[in-house]
PDB file of N, CA, C and O in Angstrom:
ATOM      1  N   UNK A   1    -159.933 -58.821  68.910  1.00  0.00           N
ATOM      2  CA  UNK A   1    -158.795 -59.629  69.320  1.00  0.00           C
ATOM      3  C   UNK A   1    -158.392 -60.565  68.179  1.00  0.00           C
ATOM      4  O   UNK A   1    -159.160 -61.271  67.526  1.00  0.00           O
ATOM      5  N   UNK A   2    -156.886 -60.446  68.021  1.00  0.00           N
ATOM      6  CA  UNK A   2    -156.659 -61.608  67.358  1.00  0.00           C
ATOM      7  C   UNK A   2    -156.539 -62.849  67.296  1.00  0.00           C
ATOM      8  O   UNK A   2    -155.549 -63.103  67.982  1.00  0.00           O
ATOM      9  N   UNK A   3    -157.081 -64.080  66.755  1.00  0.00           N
ATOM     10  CA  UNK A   3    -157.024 -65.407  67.873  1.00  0.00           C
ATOM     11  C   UNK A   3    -155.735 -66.094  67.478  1.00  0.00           C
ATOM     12  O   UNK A   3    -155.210 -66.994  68.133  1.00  0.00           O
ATOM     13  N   UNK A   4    -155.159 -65.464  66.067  1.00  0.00           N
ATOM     14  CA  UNK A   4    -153.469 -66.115  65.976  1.00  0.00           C
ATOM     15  C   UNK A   4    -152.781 -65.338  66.737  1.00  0.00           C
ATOM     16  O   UNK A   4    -151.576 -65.565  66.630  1.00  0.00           O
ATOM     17  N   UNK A   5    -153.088 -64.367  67.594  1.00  0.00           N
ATOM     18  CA  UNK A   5    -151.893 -63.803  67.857  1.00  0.00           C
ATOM     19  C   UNK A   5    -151.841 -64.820  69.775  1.00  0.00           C
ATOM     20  O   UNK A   5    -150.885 -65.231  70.432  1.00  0.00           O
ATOM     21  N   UNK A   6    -153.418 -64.859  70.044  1.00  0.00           N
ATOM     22  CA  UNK A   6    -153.334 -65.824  71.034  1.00  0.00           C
ATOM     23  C   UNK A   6    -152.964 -67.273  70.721  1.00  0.00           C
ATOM     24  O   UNK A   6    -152.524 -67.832  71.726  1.00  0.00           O
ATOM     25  N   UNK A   7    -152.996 -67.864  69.905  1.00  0.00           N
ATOM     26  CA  UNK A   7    -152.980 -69.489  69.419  1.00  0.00           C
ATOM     27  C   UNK A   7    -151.376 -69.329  69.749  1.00  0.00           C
ATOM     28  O   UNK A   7    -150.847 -69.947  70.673  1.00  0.00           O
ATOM     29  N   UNK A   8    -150.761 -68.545  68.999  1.00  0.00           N
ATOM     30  CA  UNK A   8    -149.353 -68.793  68.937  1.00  0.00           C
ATOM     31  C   UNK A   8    -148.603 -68.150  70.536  1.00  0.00           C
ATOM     32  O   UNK A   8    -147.443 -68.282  70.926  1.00  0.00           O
ATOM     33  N   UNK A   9    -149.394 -67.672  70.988  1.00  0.00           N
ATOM     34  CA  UNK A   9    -148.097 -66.805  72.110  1.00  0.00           C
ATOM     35  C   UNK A   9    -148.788 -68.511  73.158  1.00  0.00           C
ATOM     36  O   UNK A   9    -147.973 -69.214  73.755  1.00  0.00           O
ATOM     37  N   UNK A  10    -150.274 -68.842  73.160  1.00  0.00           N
ATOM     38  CA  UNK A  10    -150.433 -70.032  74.192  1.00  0.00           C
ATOM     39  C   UNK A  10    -149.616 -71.171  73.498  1.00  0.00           C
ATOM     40  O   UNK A  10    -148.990 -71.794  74.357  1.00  0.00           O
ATOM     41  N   UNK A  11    -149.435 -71.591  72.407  1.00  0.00           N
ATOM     42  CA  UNK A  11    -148.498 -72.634  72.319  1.00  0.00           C
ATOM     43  C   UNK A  11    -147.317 -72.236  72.510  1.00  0.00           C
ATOM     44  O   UNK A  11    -146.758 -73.232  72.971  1.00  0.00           O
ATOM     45  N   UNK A  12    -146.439 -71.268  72.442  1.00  0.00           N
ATOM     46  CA  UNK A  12    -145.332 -70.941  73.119  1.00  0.00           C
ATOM     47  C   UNK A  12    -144.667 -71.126  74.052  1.00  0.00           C
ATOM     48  O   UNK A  12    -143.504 -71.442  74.300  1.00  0.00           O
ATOM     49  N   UNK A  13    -146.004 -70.770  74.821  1.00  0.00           N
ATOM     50  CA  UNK A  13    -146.027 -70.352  76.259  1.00  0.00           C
ATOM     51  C   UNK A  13    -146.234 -72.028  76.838  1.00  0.00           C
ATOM     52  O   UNK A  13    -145.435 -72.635  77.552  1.00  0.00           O
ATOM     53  N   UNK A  14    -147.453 -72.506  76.333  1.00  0.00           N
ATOM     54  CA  UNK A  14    -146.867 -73.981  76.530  1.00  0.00           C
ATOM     55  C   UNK A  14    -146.096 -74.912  76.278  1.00  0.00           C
ATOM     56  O   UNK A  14    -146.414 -76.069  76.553  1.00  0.00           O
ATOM     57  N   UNK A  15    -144.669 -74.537  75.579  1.00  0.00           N
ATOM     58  CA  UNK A  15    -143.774 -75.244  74.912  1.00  0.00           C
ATOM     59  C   UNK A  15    -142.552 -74.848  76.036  1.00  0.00           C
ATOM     60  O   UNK A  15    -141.556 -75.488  76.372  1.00  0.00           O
ATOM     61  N   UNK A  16    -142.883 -73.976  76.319  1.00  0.00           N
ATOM     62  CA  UNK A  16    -141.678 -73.635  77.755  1.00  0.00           C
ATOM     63  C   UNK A  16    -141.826 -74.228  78.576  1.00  0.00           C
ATOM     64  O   UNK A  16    -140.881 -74.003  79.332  1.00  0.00           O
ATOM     65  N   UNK A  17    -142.657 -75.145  79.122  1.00  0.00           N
ATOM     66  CA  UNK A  17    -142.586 -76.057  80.040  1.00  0.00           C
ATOM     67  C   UNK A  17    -142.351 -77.212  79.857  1.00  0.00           C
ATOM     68  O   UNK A  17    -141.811 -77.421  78.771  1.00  0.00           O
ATOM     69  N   UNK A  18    -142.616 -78.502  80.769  1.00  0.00           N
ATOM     70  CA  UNK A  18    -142.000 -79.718  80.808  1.00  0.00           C
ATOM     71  C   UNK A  18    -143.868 -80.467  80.489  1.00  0.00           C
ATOM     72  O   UNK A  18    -144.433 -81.269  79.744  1.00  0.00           O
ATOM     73  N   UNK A  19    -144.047 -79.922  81.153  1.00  0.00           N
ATOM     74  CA  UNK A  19    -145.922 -80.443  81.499  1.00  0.00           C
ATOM     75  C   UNK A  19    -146.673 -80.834  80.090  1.00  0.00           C
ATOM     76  O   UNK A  19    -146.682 -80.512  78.902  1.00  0.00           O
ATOM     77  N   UNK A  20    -147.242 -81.664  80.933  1.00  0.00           N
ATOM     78  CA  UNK A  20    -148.399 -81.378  79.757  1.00  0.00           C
ATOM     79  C   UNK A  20    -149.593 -80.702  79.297  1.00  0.00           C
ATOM     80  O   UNK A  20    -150.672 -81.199  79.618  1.00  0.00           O
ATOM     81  N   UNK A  21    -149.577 -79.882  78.752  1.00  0.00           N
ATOM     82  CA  UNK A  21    -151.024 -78.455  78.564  1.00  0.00           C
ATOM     83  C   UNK A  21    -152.221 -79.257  77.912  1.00  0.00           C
ATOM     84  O   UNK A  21    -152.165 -79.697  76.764  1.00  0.00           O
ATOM     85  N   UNK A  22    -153.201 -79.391  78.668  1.00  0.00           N
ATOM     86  CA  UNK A  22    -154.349 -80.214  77.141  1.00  0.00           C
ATOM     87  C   UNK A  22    -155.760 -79.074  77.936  1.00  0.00           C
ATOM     88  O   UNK A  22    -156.189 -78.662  79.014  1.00  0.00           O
ATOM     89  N   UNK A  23    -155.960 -79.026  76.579  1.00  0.00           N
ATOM     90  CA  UNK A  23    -157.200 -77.896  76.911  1.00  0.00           C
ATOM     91  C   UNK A  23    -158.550 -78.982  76.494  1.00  0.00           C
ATOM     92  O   UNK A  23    -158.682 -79.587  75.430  1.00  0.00           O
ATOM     93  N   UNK A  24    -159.491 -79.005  77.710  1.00  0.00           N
ATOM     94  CA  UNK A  24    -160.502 -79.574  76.918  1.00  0.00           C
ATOM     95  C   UNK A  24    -161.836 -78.324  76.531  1.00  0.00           C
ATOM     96  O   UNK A  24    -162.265 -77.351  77.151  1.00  0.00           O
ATOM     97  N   UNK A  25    -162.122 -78.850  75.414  1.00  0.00           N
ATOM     98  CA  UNK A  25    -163.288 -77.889  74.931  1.00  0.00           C
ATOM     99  C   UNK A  25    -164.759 -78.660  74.413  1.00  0.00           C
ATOM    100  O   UNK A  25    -165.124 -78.907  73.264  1.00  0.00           O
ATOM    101  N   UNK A  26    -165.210 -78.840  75.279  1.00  0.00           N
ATOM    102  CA  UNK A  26    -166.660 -79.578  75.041  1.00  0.00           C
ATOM    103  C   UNK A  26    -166.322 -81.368  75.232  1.00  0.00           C
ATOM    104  O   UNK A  26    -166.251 -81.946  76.317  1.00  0.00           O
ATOM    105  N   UNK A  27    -166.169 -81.930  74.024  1.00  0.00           N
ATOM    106  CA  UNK A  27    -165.936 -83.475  74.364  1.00  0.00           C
ATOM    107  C   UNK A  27    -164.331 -83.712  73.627  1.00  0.00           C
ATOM    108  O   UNK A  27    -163.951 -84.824  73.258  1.00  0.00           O
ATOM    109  N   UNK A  28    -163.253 -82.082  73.462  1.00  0.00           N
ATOM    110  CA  UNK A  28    -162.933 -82.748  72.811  1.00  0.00           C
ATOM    111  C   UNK A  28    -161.014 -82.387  73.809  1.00  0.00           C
ATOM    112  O   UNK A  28    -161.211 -81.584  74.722  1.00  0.00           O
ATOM    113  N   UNK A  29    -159.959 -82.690  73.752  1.00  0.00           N
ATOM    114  CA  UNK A  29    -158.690 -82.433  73.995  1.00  0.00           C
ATOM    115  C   UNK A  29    -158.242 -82.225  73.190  1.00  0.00           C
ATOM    116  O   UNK A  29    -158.360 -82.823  72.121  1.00  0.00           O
ATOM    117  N   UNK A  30    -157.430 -81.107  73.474  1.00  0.00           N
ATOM    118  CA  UNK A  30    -156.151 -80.484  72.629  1.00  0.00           C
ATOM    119  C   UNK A  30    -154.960 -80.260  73.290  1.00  0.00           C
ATOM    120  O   UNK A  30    -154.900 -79.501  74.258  1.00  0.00           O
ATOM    121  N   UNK A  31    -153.967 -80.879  72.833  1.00  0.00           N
ATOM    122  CA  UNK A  31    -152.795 -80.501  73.372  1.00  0.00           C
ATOM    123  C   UNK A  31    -152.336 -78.685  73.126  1.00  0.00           C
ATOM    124  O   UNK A  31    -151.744 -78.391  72.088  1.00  0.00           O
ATOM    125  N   UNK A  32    -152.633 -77.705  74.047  1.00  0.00           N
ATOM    126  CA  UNK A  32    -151.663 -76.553  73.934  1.00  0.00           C
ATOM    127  C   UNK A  32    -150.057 -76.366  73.226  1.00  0.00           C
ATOM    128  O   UNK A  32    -149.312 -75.394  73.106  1.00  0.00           O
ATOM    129  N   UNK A  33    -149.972 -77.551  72.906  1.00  0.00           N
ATOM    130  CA  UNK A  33    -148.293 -76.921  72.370  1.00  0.00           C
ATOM    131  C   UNK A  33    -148.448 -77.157  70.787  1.00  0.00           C
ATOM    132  O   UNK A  33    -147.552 -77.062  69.949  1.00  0.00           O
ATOM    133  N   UNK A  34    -149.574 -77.433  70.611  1.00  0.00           N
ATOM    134  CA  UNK A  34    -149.607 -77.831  69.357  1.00  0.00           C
ATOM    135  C   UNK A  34    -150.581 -76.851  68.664  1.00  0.00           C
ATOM    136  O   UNK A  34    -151.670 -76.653  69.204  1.00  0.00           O
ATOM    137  N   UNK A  35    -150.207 -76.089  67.261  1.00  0.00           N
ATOM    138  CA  UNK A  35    -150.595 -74.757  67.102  1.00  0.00           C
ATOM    139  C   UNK A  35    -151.728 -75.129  65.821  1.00  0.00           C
ATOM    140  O   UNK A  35    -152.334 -74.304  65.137  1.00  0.00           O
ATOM    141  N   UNK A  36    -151.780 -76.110  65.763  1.00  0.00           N
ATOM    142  CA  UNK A  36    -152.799 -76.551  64.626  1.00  0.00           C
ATOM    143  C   UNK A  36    -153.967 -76.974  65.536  1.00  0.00           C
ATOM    144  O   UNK A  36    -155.109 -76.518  65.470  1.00  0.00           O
ATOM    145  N   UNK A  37    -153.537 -77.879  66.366  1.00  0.00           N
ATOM    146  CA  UNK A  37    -154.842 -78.259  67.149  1.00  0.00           C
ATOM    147  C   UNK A  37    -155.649 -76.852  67.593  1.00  0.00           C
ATOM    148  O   UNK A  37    -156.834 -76.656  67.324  1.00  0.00           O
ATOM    149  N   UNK A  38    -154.819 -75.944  68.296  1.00  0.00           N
ATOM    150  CA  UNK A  38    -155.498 -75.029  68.793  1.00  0.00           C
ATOM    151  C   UNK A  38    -156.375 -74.549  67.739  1.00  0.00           C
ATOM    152  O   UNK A  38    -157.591 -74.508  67.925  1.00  0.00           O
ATOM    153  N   UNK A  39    -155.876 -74.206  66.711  1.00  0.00           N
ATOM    154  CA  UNK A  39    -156.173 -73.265  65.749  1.00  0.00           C
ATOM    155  C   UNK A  39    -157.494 -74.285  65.124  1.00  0.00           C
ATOM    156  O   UNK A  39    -158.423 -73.504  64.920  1.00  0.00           O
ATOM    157  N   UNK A  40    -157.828 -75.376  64.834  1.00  0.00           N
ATOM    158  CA  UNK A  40    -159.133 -75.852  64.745  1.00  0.00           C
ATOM    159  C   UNK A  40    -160.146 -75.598  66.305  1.00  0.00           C
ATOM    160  O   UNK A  40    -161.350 -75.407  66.131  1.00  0.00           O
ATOM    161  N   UNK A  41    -159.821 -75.605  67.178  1.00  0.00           N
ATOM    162  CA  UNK A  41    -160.306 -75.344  68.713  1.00  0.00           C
ATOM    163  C   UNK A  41    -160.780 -74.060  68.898  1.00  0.00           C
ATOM    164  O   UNK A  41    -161.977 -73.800  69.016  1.00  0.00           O
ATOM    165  N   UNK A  42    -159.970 -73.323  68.923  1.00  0.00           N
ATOM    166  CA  UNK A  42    -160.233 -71.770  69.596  1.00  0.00           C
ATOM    167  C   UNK A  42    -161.316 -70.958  68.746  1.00  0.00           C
ATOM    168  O   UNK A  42    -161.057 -69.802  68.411  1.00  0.00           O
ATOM    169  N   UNK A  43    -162.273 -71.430  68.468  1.00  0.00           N
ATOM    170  CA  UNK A  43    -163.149 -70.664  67.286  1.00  0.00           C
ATOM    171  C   UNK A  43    -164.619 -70.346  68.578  1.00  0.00           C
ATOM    172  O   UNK A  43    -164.744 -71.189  69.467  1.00  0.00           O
ATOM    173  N   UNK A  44    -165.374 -69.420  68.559  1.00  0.00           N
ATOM    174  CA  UNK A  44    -166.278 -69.338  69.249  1.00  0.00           C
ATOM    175  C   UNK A  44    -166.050 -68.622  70.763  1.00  0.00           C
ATOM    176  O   UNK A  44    -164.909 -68.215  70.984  1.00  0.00           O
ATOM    177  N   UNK A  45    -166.936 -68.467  71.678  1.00  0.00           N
ATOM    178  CA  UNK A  45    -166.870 -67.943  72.982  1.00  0.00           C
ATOM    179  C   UNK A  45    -166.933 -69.393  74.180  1.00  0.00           C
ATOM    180  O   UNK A  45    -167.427 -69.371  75.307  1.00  0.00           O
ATOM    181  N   UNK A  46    -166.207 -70.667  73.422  1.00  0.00           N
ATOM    182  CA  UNK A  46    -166.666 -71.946  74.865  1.00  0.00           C
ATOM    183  C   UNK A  46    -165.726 -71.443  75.728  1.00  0.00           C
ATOM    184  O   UNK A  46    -164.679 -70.826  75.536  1.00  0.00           O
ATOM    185  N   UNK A  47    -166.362 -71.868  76.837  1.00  0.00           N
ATOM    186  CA  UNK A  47    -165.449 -72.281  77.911  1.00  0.00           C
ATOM    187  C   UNK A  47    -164.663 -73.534  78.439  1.00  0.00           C
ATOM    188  O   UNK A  47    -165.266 -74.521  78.859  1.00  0.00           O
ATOM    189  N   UNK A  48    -163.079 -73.444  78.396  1.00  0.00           N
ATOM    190  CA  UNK A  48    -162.296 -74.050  78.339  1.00  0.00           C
ATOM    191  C   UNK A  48    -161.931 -75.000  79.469  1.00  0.00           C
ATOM    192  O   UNK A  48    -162.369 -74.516  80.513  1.00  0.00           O
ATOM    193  N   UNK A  49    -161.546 -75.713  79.605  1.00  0.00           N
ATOM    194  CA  UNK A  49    -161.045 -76.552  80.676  1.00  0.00           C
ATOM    195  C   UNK A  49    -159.202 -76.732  80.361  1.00  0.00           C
ATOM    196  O   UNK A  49    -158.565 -77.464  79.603  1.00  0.00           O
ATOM    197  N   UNK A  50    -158.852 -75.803  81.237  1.00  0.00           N
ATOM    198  CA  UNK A  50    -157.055 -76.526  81.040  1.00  0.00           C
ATOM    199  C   UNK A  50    -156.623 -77.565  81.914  1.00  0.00           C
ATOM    200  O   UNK A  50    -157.531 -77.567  82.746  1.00  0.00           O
ATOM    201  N   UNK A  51    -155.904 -78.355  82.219  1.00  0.00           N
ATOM    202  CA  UNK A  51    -155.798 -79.463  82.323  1.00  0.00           C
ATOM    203  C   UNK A  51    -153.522 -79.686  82.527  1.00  0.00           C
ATOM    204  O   UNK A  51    -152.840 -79.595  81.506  1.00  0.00           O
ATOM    205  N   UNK A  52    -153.167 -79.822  83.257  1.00  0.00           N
ATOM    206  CA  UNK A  52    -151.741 -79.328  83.523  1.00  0.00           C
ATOM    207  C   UNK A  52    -151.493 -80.442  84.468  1.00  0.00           C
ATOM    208  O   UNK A  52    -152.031 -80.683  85.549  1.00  0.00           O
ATOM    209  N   UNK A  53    -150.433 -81.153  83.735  1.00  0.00           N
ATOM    210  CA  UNK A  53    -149.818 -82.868  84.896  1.00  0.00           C
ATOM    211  C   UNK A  53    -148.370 -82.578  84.360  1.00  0.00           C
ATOM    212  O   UNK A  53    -148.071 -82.288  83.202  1.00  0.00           O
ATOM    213  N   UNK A  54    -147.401 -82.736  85.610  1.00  0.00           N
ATOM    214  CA  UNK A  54    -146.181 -82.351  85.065  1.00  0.00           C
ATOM    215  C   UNK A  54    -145.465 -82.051  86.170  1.00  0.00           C
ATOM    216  O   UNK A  54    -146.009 -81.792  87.242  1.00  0.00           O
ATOM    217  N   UNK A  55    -143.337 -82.071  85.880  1.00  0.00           N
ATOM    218  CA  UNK A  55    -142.740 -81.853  86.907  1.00  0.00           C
ATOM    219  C   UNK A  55    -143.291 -79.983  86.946  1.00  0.00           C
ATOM    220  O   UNK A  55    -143.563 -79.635  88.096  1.00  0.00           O
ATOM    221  N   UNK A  56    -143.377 -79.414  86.410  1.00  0.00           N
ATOM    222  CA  UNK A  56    -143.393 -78.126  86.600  1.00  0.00           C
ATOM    223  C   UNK A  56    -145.251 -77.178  86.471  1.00  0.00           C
ATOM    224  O   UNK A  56    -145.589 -75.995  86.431  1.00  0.00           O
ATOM    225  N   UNK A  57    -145.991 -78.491  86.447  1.00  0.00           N
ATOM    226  CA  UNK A  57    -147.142 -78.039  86.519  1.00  0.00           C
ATOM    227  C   UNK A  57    -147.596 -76.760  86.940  1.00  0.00           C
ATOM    228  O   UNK A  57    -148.198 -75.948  86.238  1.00  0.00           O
ATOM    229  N   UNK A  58    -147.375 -76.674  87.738  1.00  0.00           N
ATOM    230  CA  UNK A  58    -148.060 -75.167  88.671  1.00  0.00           C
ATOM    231  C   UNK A  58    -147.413 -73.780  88.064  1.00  0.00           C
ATOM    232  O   UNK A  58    -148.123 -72.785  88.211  1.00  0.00           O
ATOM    233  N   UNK A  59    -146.532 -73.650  87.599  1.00  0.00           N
ATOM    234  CA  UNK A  59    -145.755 -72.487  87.208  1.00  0.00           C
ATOM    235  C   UNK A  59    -146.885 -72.683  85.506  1.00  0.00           C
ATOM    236  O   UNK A  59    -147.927 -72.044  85.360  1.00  0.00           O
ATOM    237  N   UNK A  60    -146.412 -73.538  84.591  1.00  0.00           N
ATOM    238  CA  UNK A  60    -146.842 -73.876  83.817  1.00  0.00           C
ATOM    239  C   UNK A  60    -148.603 -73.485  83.551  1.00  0.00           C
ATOM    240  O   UNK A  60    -148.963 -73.316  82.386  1.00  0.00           O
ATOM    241  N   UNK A  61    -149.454 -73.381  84.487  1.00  0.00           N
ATOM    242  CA  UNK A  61    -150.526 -73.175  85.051  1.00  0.00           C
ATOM    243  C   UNK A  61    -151.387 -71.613  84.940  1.00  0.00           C
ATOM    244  O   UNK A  61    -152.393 -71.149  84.403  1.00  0.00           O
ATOM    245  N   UNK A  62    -150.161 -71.142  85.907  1.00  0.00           N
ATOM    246  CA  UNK A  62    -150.159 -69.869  85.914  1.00  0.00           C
ATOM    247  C   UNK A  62    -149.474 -68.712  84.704  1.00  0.00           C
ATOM    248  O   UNK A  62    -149.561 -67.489  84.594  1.00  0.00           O
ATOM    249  N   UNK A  63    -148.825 -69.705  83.959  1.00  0.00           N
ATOM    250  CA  UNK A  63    -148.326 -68.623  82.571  1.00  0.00           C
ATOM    251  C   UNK A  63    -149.322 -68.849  81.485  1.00  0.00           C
ATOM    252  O   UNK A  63    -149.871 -68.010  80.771  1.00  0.00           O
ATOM    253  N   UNK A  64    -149.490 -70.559  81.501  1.00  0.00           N
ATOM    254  CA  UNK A  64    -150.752 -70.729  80.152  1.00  0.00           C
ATOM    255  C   UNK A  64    -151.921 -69.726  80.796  1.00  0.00           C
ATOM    256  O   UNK A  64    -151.958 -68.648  80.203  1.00  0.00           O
ATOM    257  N   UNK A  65    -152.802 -69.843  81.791  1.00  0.00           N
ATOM    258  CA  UNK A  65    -153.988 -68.793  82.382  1.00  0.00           C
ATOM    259  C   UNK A  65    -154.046 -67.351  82.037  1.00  0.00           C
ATOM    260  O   UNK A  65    -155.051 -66.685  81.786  1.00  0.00           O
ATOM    261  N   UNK A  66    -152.667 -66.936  82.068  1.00  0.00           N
ATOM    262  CA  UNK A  66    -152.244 -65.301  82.206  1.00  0.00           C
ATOM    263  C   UNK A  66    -152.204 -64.818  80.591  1.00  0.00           C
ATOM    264  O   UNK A  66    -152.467 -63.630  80.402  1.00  0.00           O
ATOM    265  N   UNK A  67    -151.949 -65.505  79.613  1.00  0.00           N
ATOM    266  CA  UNK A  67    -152.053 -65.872  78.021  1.00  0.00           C
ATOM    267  C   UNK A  67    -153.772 -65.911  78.043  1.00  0.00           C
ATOM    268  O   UNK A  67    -154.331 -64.928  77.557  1.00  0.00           O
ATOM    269  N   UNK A  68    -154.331 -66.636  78.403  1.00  0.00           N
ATOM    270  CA  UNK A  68    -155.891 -66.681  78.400  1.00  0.00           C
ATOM    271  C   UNK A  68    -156.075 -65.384  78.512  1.00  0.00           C
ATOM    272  O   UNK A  68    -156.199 -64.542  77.623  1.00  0.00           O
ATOM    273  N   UNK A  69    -156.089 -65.234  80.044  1.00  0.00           N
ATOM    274  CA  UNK A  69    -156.748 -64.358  80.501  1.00  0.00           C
ATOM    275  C   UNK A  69    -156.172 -62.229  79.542  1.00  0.00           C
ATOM    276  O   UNK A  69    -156.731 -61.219  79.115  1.00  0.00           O
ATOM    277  N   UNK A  70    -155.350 -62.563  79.662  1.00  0.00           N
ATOM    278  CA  UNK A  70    -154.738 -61.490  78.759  1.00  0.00           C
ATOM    279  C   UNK A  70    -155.692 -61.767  76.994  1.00  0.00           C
ATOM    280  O   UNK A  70    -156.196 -60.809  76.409  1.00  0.00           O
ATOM    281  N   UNK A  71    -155.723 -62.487  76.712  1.00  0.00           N
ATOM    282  CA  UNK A  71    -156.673 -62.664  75.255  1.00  0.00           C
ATOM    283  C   UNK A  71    -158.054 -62.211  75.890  1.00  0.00           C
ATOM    284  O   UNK A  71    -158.659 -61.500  75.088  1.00  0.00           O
ATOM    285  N   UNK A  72    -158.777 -62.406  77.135  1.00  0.00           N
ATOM    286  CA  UNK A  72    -159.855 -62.365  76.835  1.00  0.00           C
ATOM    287  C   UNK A  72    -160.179 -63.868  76.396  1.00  0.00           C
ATOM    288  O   UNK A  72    -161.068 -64.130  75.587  1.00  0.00           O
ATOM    289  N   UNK A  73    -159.452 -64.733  76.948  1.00  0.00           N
ATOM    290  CA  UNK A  73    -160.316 -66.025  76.424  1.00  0.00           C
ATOM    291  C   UNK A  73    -160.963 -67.169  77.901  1.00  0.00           C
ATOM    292  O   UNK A  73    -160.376 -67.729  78.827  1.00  0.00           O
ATOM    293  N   UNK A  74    -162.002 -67.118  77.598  1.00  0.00           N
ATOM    294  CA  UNK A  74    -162.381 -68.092  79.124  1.00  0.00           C
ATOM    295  C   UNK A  74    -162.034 -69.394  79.267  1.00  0.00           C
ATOM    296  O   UNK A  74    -162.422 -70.376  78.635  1.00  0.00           O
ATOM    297  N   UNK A  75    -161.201 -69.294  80.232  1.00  0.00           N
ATOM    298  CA  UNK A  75    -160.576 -70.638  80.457  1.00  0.00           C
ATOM    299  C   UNK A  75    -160.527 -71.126  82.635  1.00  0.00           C
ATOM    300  O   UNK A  75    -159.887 -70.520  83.494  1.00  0.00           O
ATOM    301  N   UNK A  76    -161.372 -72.259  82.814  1.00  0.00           N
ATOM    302  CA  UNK A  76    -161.303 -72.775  83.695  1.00  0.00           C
ATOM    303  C   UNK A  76    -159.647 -73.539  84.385  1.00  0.00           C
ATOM    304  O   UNK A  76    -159.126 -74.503  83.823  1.00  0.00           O
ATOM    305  N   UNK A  77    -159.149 -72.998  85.424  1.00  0.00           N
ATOM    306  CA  UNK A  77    -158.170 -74.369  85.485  1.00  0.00           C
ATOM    307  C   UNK A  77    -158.314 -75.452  86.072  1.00  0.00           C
ATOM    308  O   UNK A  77    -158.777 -75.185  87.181  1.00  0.00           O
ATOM    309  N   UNK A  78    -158.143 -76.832  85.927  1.00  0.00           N
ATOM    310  CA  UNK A  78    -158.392 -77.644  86.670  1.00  0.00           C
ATOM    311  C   UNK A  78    -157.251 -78.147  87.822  1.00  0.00           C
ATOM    312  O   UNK A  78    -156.073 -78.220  87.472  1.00  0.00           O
ATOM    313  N   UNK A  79    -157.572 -78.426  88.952  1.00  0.00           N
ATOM    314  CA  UNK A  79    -156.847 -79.011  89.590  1.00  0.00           C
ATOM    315  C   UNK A  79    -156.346 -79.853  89.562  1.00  0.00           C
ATOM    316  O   UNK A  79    -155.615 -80.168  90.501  1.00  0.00           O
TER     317      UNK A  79
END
């Protein structure tokens, strides 16, 4: 798998919304729309915590997940 080809389609994908995307990964947050943060982040097999507050949260939710889950990348959502 490629992890730029995921870094860039999940910041995308989180730039289409209103929300805010923050992925936590161990102790640390990353904003999803931001393709540098990810790209120091996404290295390894952790498991993710996404994290989604926003007028359009829930849609937002379900497109960042479907980007995960389509990579093959493990990602928890939080409520």
């Amino acid at each position: 798998m490629s992890n730029n080809a995921a870094i860039v389609e999940l910041s995308q994908t989180a730039n289409k919304f209103r929300s805010s995307v923050v992925l936590q990964a161990e102790n640390k947050y990353i904003d999803v729309k931001s393709i540098l943060g990810l790209f120091t982040t996404l290295v390894g097999n952790h498991a993710y915590e996404l994290h989604v507050h926003g007028p359009d949260a829930e849609e937002a939710k379900q497109a960042v997940a479907a980007v995960f889950a389509k990579h093959n990348l493990n990602v928890k959502v939080m409520e």
